[in-house]
C-alpha positions in Angstrom: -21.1 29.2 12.0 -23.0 32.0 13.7 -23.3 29.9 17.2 -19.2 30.0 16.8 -18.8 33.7 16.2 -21.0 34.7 19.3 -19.0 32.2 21.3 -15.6 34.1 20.1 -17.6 37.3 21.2 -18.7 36.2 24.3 -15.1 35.3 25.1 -13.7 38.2 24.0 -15.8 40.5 25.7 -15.3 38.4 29.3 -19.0 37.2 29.2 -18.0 33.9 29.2 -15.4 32.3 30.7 -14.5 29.0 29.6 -15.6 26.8 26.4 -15.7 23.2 26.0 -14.6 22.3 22.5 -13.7 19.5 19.9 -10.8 19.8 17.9 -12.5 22.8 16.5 -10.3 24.6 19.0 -7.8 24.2 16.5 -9.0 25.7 13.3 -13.0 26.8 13.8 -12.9 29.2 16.8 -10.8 32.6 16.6 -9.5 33.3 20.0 -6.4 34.0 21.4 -6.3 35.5 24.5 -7.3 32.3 27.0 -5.1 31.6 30.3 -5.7 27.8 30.8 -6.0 24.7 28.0 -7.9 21.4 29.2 -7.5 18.5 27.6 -9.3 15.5 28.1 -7.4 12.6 26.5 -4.7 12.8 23.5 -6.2 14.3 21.0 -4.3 11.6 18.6 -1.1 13.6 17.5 1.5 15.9 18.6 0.6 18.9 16.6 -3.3 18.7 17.3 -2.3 18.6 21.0 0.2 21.9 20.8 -1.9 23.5 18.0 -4.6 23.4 21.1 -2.4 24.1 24.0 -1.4 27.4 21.9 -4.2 29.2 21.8 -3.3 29.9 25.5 -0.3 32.0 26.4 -0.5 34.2 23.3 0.7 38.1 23.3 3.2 36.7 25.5 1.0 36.1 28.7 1.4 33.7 31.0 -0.6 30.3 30.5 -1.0 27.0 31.7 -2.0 23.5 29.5 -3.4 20.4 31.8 -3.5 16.9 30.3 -5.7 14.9 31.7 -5.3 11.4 30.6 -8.0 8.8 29.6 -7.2 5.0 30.2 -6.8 4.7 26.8 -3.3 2.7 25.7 -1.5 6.1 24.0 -2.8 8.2 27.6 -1.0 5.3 29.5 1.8 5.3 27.5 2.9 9.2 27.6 1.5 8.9 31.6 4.3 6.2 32.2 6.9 8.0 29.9 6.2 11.6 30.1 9.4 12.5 27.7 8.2 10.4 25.1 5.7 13.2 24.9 7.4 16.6 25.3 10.5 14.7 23.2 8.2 13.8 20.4 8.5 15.9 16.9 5.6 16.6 15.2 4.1 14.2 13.2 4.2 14.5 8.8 0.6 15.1 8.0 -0.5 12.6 5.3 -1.8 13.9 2.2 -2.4 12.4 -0.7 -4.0 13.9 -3.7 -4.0 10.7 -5.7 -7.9 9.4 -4.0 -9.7 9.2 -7.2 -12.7 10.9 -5.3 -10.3 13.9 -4.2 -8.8 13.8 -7.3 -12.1 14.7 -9.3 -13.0 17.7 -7.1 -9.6 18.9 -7.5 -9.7 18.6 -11.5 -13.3 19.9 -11.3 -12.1 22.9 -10.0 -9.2 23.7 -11.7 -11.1 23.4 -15.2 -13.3 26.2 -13.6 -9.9 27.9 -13.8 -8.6 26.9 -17.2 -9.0 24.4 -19.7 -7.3 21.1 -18.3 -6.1 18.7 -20.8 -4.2 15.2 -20.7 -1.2 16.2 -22.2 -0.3 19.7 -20.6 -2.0 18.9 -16.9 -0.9 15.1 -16.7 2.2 16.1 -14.9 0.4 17.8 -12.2 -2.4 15.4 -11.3 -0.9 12.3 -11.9 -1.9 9.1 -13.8 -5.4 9.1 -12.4 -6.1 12.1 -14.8 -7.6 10.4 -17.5 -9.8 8.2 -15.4 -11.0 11.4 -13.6 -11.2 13.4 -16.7 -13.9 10.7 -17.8 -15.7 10.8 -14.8 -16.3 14.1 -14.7 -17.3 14.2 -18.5 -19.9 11.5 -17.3 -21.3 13.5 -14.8 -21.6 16.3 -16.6 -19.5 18.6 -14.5 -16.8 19.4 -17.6 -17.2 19.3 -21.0 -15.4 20.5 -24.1 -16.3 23.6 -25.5 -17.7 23.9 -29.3 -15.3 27.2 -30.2 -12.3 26.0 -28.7 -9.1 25.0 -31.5 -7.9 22.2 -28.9 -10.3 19.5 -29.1 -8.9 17.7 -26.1 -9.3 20.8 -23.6 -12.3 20.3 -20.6 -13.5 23.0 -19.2 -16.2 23.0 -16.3 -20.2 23.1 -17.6 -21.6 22.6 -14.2 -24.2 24.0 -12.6 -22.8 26.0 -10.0 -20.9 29.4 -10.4 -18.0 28.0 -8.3 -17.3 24.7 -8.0 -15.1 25.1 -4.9 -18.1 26.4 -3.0 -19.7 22.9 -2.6 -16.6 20.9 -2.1 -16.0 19.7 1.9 -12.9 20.7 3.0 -13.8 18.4 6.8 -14.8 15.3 4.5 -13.8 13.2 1.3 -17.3 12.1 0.4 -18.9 14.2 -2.2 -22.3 13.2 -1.1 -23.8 14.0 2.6 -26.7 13.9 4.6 -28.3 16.6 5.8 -29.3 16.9 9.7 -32.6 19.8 9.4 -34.1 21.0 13.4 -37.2 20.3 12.4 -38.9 23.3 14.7 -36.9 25.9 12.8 -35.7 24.0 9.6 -32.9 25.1 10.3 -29.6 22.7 8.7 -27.6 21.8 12.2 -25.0 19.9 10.5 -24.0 17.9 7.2 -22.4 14.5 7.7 -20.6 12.2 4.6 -22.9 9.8 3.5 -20.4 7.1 4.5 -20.7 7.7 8.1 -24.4 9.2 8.4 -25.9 5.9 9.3 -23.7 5.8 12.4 -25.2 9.1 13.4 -28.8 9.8 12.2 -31.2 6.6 11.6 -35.2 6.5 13.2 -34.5 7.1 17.3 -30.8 8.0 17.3 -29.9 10.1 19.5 -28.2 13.3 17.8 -25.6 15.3 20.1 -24.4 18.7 19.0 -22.9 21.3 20.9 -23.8 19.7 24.1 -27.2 19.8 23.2 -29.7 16.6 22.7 -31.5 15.9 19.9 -33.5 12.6 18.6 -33.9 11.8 15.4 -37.5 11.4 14.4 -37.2 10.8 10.7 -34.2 10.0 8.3 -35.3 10.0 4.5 -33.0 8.2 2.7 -34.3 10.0 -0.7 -33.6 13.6 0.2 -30.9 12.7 2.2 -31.9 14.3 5.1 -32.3 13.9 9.3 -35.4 15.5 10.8 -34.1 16.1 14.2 -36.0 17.8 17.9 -34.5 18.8 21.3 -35.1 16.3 23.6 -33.9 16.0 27.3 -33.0 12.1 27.5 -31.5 9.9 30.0 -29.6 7.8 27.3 -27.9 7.6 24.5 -28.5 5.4 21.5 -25.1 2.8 19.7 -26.0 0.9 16.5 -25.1 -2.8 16.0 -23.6 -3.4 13.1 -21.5 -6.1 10.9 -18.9 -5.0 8.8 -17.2 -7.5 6.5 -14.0 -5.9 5.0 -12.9 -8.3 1.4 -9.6 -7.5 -0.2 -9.9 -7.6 -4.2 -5.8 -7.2 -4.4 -4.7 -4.9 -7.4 -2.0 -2.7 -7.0 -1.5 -0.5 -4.2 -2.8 3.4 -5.1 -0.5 4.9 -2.7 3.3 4.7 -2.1 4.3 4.0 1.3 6.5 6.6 2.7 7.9 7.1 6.0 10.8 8.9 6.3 14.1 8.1 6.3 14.2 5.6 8.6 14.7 1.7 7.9 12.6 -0.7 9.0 12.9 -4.8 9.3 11.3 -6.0 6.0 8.2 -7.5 6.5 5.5 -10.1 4.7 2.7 -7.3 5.0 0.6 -6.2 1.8 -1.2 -3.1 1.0 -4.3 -4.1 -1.7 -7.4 -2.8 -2.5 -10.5 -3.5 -0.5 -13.9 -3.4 -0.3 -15.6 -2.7 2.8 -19.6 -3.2 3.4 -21.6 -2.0 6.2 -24.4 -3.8 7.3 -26.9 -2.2 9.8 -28.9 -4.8 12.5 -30.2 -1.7 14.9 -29.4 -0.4 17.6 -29.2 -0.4 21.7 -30.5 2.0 23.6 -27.9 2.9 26.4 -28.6 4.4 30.3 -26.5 7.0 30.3 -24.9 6.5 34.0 -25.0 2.8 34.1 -24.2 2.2 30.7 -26.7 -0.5 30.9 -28.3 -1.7 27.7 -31.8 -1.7 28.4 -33.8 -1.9 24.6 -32.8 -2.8 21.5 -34.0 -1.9 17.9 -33.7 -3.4 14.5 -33.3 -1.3 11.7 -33.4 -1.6 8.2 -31.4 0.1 6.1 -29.1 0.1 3.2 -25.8 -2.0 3.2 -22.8 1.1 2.7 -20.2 0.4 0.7 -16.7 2.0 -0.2 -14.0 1.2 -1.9 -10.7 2.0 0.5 -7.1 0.2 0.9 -6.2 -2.3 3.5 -2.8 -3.2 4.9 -2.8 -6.7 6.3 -0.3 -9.7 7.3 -0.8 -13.4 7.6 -0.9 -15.1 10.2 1.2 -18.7 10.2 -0.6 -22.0 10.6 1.1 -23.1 13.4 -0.8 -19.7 15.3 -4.3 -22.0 15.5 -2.5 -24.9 16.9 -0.1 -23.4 19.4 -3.4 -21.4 20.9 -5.7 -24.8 20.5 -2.7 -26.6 22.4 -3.4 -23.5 25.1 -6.6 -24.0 25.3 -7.7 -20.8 24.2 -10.0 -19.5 21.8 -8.2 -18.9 17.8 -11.1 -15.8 16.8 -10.6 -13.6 20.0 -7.0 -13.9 19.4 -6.8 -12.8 16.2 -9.4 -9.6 17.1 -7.7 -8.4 20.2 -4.5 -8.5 18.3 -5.9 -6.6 15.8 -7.1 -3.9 18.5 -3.8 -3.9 19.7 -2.2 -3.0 16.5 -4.4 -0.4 15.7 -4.0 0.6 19.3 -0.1 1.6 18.5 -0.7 2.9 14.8 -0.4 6.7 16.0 3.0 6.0 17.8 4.1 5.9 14.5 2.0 8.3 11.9 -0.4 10.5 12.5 -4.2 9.2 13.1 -7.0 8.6 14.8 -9.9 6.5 15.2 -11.6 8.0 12.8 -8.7 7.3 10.5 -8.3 3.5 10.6 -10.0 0.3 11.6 -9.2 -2.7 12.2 -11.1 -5.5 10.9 -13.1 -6.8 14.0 -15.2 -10.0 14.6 -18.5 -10.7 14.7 -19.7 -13.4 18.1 -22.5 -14.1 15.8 -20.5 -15.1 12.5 -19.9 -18.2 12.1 -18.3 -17.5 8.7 -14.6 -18.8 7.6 -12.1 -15.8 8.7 -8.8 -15.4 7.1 -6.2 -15.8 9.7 -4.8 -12.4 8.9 -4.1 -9.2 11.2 -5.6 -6.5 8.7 -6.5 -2.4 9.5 -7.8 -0.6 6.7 -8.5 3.2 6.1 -12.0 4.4 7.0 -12.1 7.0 4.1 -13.7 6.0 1.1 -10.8 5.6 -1.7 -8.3 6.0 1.0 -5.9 8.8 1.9 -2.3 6.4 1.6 -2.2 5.6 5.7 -2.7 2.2 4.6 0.0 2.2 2.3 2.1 4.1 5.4 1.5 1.6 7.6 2.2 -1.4 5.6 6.0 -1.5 6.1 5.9 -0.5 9.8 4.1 -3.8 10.5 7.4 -5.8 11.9 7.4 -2.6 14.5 4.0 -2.6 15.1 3.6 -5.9 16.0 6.4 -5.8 18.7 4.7 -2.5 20.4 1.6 -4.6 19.9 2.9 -7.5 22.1 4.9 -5.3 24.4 1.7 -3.2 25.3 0.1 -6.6 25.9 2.4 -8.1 28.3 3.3 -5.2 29.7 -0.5 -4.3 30.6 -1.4 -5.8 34.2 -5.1 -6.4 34.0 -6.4 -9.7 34.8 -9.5 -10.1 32.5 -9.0 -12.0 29.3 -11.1 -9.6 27.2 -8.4 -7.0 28.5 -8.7 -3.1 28.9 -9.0 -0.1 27.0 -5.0 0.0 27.8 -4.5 -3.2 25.9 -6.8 -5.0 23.5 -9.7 -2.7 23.7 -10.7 0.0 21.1 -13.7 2.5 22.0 -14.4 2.8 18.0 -15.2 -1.7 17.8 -18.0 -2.1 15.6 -18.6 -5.1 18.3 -18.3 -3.8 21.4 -15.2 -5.7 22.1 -16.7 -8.9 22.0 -14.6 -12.0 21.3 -11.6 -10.5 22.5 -9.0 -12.6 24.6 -5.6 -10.7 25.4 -3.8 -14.2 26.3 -4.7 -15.9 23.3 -3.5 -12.5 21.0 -0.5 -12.8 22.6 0.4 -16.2 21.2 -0.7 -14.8 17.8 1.2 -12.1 18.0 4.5 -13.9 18.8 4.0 -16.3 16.4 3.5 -13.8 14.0 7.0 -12.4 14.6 9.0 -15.6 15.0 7.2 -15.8 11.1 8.4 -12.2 10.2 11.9 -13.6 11.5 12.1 -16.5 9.6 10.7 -14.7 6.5 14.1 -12.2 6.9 16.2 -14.9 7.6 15.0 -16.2 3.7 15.6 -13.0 2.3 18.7 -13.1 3.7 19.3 -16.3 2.4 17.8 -15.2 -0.8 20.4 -12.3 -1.1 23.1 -14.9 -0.6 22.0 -17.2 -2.9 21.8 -14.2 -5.8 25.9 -13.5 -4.9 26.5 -16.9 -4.7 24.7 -17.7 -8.4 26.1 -15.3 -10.1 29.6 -16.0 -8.7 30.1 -19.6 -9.8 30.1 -19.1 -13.2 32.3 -16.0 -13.3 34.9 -16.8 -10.7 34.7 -20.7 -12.4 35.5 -18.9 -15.9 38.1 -16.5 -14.3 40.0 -19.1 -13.1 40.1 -21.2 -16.7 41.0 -17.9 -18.4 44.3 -18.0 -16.8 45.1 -21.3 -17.0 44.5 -21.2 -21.2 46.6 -18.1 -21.9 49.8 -20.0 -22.8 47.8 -21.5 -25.3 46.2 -18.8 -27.2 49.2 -17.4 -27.1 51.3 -19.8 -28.3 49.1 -22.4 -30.6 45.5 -20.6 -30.7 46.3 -17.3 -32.9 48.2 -19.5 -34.9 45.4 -21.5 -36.0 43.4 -21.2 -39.1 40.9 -18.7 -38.5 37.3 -17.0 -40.5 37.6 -13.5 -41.6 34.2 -13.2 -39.3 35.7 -14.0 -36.4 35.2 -11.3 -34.0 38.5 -9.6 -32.0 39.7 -11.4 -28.9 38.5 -8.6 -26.5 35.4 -9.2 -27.5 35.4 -12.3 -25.9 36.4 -10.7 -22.7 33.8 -8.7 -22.5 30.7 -10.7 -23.5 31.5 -13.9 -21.4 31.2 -12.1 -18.1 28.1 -10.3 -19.7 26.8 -13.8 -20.4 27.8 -15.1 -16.6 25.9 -12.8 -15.4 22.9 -13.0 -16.8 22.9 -16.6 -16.7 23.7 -16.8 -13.0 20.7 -14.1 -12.6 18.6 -16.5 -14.6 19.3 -19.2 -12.5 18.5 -17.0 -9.2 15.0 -15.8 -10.9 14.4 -19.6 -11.0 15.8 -20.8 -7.7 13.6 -17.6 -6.2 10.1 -18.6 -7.6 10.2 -22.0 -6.0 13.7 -23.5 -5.4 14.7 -27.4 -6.1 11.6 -28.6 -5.0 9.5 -26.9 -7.7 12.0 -26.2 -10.9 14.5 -29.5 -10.2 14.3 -30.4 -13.7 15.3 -26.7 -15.1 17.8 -26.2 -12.6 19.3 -29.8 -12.9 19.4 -28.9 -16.9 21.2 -25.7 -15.8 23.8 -27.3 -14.0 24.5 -29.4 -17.0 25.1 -26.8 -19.4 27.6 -24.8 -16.7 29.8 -27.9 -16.5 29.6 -28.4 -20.6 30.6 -25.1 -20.6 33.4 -24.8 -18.6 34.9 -28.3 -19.7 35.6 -26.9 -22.9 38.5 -24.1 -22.3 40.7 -27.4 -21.3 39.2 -29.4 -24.6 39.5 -26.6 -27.0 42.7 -24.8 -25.6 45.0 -27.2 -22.9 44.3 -30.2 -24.9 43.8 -29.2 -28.1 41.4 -31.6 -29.1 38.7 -29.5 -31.7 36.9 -32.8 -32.5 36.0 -33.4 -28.9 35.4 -29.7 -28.4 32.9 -29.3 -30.8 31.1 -32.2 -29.7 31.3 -30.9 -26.3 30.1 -27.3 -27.8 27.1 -28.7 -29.9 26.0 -31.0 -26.0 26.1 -27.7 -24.9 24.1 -25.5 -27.3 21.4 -28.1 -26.8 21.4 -28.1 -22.9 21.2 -24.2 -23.2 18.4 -24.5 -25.4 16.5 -27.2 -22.8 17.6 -24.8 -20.3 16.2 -21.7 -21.9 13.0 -23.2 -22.4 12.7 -24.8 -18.8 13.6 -21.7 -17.2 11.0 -19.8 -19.6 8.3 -21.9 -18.5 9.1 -21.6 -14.5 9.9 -17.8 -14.7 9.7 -15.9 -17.8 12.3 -13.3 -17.4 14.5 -15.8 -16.6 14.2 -17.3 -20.0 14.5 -13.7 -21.2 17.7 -13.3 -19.8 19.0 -16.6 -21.3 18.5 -16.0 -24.8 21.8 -13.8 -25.4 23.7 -16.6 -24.4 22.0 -19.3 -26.4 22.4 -17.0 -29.5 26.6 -16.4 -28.6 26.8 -20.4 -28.1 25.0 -21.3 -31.3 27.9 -18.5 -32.8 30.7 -20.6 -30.8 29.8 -24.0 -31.9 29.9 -22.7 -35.6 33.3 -21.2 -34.9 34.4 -24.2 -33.3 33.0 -26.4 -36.3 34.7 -24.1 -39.0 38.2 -23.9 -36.6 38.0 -27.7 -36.7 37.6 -28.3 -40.5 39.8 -25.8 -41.7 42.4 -27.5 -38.9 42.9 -31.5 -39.1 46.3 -31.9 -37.6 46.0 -28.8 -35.3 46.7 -31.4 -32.5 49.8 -32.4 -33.7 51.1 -29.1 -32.5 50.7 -30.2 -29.0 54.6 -31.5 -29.4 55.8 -28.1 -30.0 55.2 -26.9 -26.6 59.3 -27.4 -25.8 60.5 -25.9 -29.0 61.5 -22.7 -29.0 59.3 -20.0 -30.6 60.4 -19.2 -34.1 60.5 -23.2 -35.1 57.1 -23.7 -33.9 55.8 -20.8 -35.9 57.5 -22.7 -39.1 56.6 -26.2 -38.5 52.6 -24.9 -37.8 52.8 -22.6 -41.3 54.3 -25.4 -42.9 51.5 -27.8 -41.9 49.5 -25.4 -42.9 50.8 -25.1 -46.5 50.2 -28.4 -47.0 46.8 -28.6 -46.1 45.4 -25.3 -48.4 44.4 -25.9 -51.5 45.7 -22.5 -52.9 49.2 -23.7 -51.7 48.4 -27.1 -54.2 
C-alpha cells in the first residue's frame, strides 16, 4: 500500500511519467490527471475496460485510450467487429451473497453490529442462515450472551475488535497464505489458500510489481512463502491434474440473465467437487519458452466445494468422430476451451472466474462425455448457475469461432480452442474433431426442443380429449334430463345439477394432467400397462351418458359405472406407482365415481320400469309427466 501511494505521488508531482498496472488501475491507484490509457489485451468486460480508459481525460482534458489486442479469441473478435465493442452495454456484475463462505463473514459481522437471530434476520440473509449461524457458533466466532432475555440472539465473541478488519474484500477464501521477503520480513502479498500453490511452492518463481522473486521456502504450517530478489532468466509453471466430480444436489444459485429468452437447453447446474493434485513443475526460458527442467513436488491435494454447469454429450458424438478418424478426448477438451472461450460474450468473467474441465494426456481414466465449466471460487459466486441456460447459445458461438478460425494446426490457436489459463498446456486438443462434437451437440439440443415441443402438445392434447369428448355428450343428453331424468326418483343427498357442471371439467382436467405426468416420465414404452388401463376407464366413462341418459337403460349403466370405478382404481394405483403425483391427482375422481355408481345403484332400485318411459318421447308434455307419476305411485310403498 505504501509502494502505491508514492507511485500516485510521483505521478502527481510529474516525476514519473507513465505506470504499468494490473486492473488495480481501476480501484487501488488514485490518479486522475493522465493523457494516454494502454491497454494490452481485453481486460475481460466492458466496464473494467472503460473504468481504465477513464482515468484519462478527466477535468475535461483531452485524452487518448489505445487497445492493443492480444491473439486471444474475444481480442479477435472485437478486432474484426469493432462496433460490437463501442456498441456493447455494460455488463450486470454478479453478486451473490448466498456462498455459504461469504455468507458467514457477512453474518459474522453483522452480529458485531447487533444481535442476529433466525427469526428477525432470516429475511435478510436467506435460508443459508441457520447453517451459517451454526458454523459460526462452532468456530467460536458468535455466541449467545448469558444476560440477554432472547435466548436465540448471537452476538460476535471473537477475538478481534472488528471483525470486518480481517475479512478480504479481493478474495472469498477466509484462509491465505502469506508471501514474507525474507531480507526485510517484510509481508509482500497475501494469496487465498485455494490458489497459493499455483503461486508459491519450493523454487517458484514469485513476480510482483515487476520485480522477481524465488521462493526459497513455503511452510505449509504457518502458512507462509519465504521469498528473495533474484534476477532470473525464466519463469517457473506447475504441472498439475485436476479432476472436477459433480455430487448433483440442488443448484445454490438461481440463474438469472436478463430478460432475454433463450432456446431451452438439456444443460444442469449441480454441485461439484473439484481436487487439485500437484506433480511439479517446469522450469521455462523466458525468450524461448523452452522447457528446459522439471521438478516434482509434493504437496497437499486442494480441494473446494464450487458449482459446475455441464451438458451431455450424445452417443452418436464418439462414433461420428471414430468414423472421422479423429481422436474422441481432444474433441471433447478443445470444445470445452472453446466454450469457455465465449463465456464473457455473454456475462461478465474472466479466467480467473471459470474453468473448464480439461484433460489430462497422461489419464487414462473413463471421462464422462460431457462439455462442463465450473466456477474457480470455492462455494461459487452463481456464474455457473448464469451460464447454465446460455448453453444452446454458447455452443453455436463455440462452433462459429471454430470454423470461422483459419489456422491449419489441429490443436488450434489461442483464437479458437486454446486457453492460456489450461491446467495442461493445451495438450490433447484437436479443433476438427471438437467441431464434430460440437455439432452433434446441437443437432441433440434440437431434437431435445423438438420433444418439449412435442411434450407441450401432448399436455393440450391430454387434457383435451376428455373434456371436449364430455362436452360433446353434454349436449346430446339434455333432452333427456330434461324431459325423463328430473322426473326420476331421486335421494334427498343428491347434490344440485350445477354441481355436476362444475366438478366434471374439474375431474377432466386433472385426469388428463394425470395421464400427461405419466406419458412425460417414460411414455408407452415404459407405463403401457397404466396408460392402456387409462384408456379403458375414459371410454367406460364416456359410454355411460348414452346408457344412463339416451337409452335409459340403469341396469346396464350401473354395470357400466361399477367396470368403471374399478378401472379408475387400477388406474389410480398404476399411475401411482409410475409417477406419484399423478396418482395424487387421480384420487378426486375415484372418490366422485365411487359417489356416482352409488347414485346410479340407488336411481336404479328405486326405478324398475324407468325404461318404459322411453315411449313417451312423442307425447306431449303434461301426459308424460302423468303416466311417469302414475308409475310411480304404483311402485311406492307409501302409495300401498
Amino acid at each position: 500500500m505504501q509502494e502505491r501511494r508514492e507511485i500516485e505521488a510521483a505521478l502527481h508531482d510529474g516525476d514519473l511519467w507513465a505506470v504499468a498496472a494490473t486492473n488495480a488501475l481501476e480501484l487501488g491507484v488514485d490518479v486522475g490527471s493522465l493523457d494516454v490509457t494502454l491497454h494490452l489485451g481485453f481486460p475481460g468486460s466492458v466496464a473494467s475496460l472503460w473504468q481504465q480508459a477513464g482515468r484519462a481525460g478527466r477535468r475535461e482534458q483531452p485524452s487518448t485510450s489505445i487497445y492493443i489486442a492480444f491473439d486471444g479469441p474475444l481480442d479477435q473478435f472485437f478486432m474484426k467487429q469493432p462496433h460490437k465493442l463501442f456498441g456493447r452495454p455494460i455488463e450486470c456484475a454478479q453478486v451473490d451473497a448466498n456462498n455459504p463462505q461469504l455468507l458467514e463473514q457477512h453474518v459474522c459481522c453483522a452480529c458485531a453490529e447487533m444481535p442476529v437471530t433466525q427469526e428477525e434476520d432470516g429475511c435478510y440473509f436467506g435460508p443459508g442462515l441457520s447453517v451459517a449461524m451454526d458454523s459460526l457458533v462452532a468456530q467460536g466466532l458468535v455466541s449467545r450472551h448469558p444476560h440477554t432475555t432472547n435466548v436465540r440472539a448471537l452476538f460476535y465473541s471473537g477475538a478481534q475488535d472488528v471483525p470486518a478488519a480481517a475479512i478480504s474484500l479481493r478474495a472469498i477464501d477466509p484462509e491465505r497464505y502469506a508471501i514474507v521477503n525474507e531480507e526485510d520480513g517484510d509481508v509482500i502479498e497475501e494469496i487465498e489458500e485455494s490458489k497459493a500453490f499455483y503461486e508459491v511452492y519450493d523454487g517458484a518463481v514469485y513476480m510482483f510489481q515487476g520485480r522477481t522473486y524465488l521462493c526459497k521456502k513455503l511452510d505449509l504450517g504457518s502458512k507462509v512463502a519465504m521469498v528473495r530478489a533474484a534476477d532470473l532468466k525464466y519463469y517457473t509453471k506447475t504441472r498439475d491434474f485436476t479432476d472436477v466430480h459433480v455430487v448433483g444436489g440442488r443448484s445454490a444459485y438461481p440463474a438469472r440473465v436478463g430478460n432475454e429468452q433463450y432456446p431451452s437447453t438439456t444443460a444442469c447446474c449441480d454441485a461439484a467437487i473439484v481436487t487439485v493434485r500437484w506433480l511439479g513443475f517446469h522450469r521455462i526460458w523466458q525468450g524461448s519458452g523452452e522447457v528446459f527442467d522439471s521438478i516434482d513436488l509434493f504437496l497437499p491435494d486442494v480441494q473446494f466445494g464450487t458449482q459446475a454447469a455441464y451438458i451431455r454429450v450424445p452417443r452418436a458424438a464418439r462414433q461420428r468422430v471414430k468414423d472421422a478418424g479423429l481422436p474422441f478426448r481432444d474433441g471433447l477438451h478443445a470444445a470445452s476451451h472453446a466454450l469457455l472461450n465465449v463465456v464473457p460474450l455473454y456475462m461478465m468473467c474472466n479466467a480467473t472466474d471459470m474453468a473448464a474441465e480439461c484433460d489430462n494426456p497422461y489419464d487414462t481414466r473413463f471421462r464422462p462425455e460431457r462439455l462442463l465449466l465450473y466456477d474457480k471460487h470455492p462455494g461459487g459466486i452463481g456464474i455457473a448457475a448464469q451460464a447454465t441456460p446460455l448453453f444452446s447459445v454458447l455452443l453455436e458461438k463455440a462452433l462459429q469461432l471454430i470454423e470461422n478460425c483459419d489456422c491449419k494446426p489441429a490443436s488450434g490457436c489461442p483464437g479458437c480452442v486454446q486457453h492460456t489459463d489450461c491446467g495442461e498446456y493445451n495438450a490433447v486438443l484437436n479443433k476438427f474433431s471438437a467441431i464434430i462434437v460440437l455439432q452433434c451437440t446441437l443437432e441433440a439440443e434440437a431434437q431435445h426442443r423438438e420433444r418439449l415441443h412435442l411434450q407441450q402438445q401432448m399436455q393440450v392434447v391430454a387434457i383435451a380429449v376428455p373434456l371436449v369428448s364430455s362436452t360433446l355428450l353434454s349436449r346430446n343428453i339434455q333432452t333427456d334430463v330434461k324431459n325423463w331424468y328430473q322426473y326420476l326418483r331421486q335421494p334427498s343427498w343428491k347434490p344440485p345439477r350445477w354441481v355436476f357442471g362444475v366438478v366434471w371439467p374439474i375431474l377432466y382436467t386433472l385426469m388428463g394432467t394425470a395421464s400427461w405426468l405419466v406419458w412425460h416420465n417414460g411414455g408407452w414404452q415404459r407405463h403401457s400397462a397404466a396408460l392402456t388401463m387409462y384408456a379403458i376407464q375414459l371410454a367406460l366413462n364416456l359410454s355411460w351418458p348414452p346408457l344412463f341418459f339416451s337409452g335409459h337403460k340403469l341396469g346396464m349403466a350401473l354395470a357400466d359405472s361399477t367396470a368403471l370405478l374399478l378401472s379408475v382404481a387400477a388406474t389410480t394405483q398404476l399411475f401411482w406407482d409410475a409417477e406419484p403425483a399423478a396418482g395424487k391427482l387421480l384420487l378426486p375422481y375415484l372418490a366422485w365415481t365411487a359417489y356416482a355408481t352409488v347414485l346410479n345403484g340407488w336411481i336404479w332400485n328405486k326405478n324398475p320400469k324407468a325404461d318404459s318411459a322411453a315411449s313417451l318421447k312423442t307425447q306431449p308434455q303434461h301426459t308424460k309427466l302423468d303416466k311417469i307419476q302414475e308409475e310411480l305411485q304404483m311402485e311406492s310403498p307409501d302409495t300401498k
